[in-house]
C-alpha positions in Angstrom: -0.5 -50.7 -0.4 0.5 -47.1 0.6 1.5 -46.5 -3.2 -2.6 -46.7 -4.1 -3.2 -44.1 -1.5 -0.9 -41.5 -2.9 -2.8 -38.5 -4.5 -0.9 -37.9 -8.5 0.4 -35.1 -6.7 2.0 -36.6 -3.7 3.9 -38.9 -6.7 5.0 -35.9 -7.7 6.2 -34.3 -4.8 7.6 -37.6 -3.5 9.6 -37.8 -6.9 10.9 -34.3 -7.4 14.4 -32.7 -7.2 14.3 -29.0 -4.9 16.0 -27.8 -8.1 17.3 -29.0 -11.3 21.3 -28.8 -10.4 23.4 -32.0 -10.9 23.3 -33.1 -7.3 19.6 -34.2 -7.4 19.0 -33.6 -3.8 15.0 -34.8 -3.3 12.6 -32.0 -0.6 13.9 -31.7 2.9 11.7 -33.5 5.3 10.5 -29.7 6.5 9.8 -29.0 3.2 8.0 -32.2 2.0 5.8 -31.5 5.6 5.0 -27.5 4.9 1.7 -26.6 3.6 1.5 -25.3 -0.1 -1.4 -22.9 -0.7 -1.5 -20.6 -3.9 -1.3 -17.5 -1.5 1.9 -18.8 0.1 3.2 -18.9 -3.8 2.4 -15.7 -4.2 3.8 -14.5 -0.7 6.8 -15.6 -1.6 7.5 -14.3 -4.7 7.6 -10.4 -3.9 6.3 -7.9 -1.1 2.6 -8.1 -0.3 0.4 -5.4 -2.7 -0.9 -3.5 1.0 3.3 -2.9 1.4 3.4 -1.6 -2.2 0.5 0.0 -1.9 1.2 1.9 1.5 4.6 3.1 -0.3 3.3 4.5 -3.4 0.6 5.9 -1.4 3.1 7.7 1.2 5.3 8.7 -1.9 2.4 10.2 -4.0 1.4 13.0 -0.8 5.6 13.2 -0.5 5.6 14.7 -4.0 2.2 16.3 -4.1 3.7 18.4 -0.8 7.1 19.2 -3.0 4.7 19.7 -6.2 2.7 22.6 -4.0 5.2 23.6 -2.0 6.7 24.9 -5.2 4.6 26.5 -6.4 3.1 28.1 -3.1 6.6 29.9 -2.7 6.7 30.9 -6.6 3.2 32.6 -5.6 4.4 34.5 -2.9 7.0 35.6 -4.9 4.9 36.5 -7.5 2.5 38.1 -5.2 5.1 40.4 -3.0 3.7 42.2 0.5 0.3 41.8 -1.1 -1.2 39.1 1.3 -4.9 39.7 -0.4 -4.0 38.9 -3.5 -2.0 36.1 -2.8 -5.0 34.5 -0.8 -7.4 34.8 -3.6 -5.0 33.2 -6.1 -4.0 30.8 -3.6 -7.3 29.4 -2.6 -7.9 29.7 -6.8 -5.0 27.1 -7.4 -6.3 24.7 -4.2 -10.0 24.7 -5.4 -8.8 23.5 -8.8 -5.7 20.8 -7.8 -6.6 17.5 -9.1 -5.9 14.1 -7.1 -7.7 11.4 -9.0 -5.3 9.3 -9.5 -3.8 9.7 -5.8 -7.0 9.4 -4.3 -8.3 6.2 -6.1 -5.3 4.7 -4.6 -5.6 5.9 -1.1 -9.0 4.6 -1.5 -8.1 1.1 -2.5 -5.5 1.6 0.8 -7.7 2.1 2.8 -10.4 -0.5 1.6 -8.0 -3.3 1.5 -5.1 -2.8 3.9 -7.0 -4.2 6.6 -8.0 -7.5 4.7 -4.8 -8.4 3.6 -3.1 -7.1 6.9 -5.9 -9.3 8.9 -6.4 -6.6 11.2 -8.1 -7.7 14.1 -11.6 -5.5 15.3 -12.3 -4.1 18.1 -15.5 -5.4 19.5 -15.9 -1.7 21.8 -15.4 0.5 18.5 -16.6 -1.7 15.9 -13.7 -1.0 13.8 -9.8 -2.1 13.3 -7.5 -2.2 16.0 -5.1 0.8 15.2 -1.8 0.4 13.8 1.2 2.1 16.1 -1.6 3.7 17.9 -3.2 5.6 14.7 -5.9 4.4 11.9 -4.8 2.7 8.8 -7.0 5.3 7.2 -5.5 7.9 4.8 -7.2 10.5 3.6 -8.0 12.0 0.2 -6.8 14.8 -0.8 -8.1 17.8 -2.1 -8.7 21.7 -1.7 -9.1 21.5 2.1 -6.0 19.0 2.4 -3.8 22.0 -0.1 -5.1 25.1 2.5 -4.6 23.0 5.6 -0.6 22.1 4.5 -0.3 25.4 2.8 -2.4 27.8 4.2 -3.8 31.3 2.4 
């Protein structure tokens, strides 16, 4: 009687092997009794996208900051004791550094971190709890970002 009942995929389930090695061993009970959800598949298989994300994030300002830092030294090289002319050319290169691509992602960071983190909200602030006592929020960068790191 209990054989009707069975979904086609608890047949399956009841009937498979945890791998396909010679020993044939069927699902642990705790396995067999674990839910199976398409995100817990995809858990599984490799570090969530916000941990990705948060990395390549964190690495693109880390090489930005090496990327300007070059070239702020070069230009005071270049520029000797003349701290005018340095400034101009200075502020000349931060107006024009480009970020796109750096910026799109913080943007998707910060859009989607707290989904897929399931950051709690704060009912007094309206927004999401902090993480280690800071926002989750990044900011773009551009010109003001450059003078504020590097300044003229």
């Amino acid at each position: 009687m209990s054989e009707q009942r069975e979904t086609p995929a608890e047949r399956v389930l009841r009937r498979s092997l945890v791998d396909d090695d010679a020993t044939g061993r069927p699902f642990s009970e705790r396995v067999r009794h674990s839910r199976r959800t398409m995100e817990a598949y995809l858990r599984a298989g490799a570090r969530p996208r916000w941990m990705d994300r948060v990395i390549e994030v964190d690495r693109g300002i880390a090489e930005e900051k090496r990327r300007l830092a070059v070239a702020y030294r070069a230009l005071q090289v270049e520029c000797g004791p003349d701290r005018g002319r340095f400034a101009r050319r200075w502020r000349a290169i931060a107006e024009s550094a480009r970020f796109d691509e750096l910026n799109e992602l913080i943007r998707q960071h910060n859009e989607w971190y707290p989904i897929e983190r399931d950051l709690p909200l704060d009912p007094r602030t309206r927004d999401y709890v902090k993480v280690r006592g800071r926002s989750h929020r990044r900011p773009e960068l551009g010109p003001e970002w450059v003078l504020e790191h590097f300044p003229a």
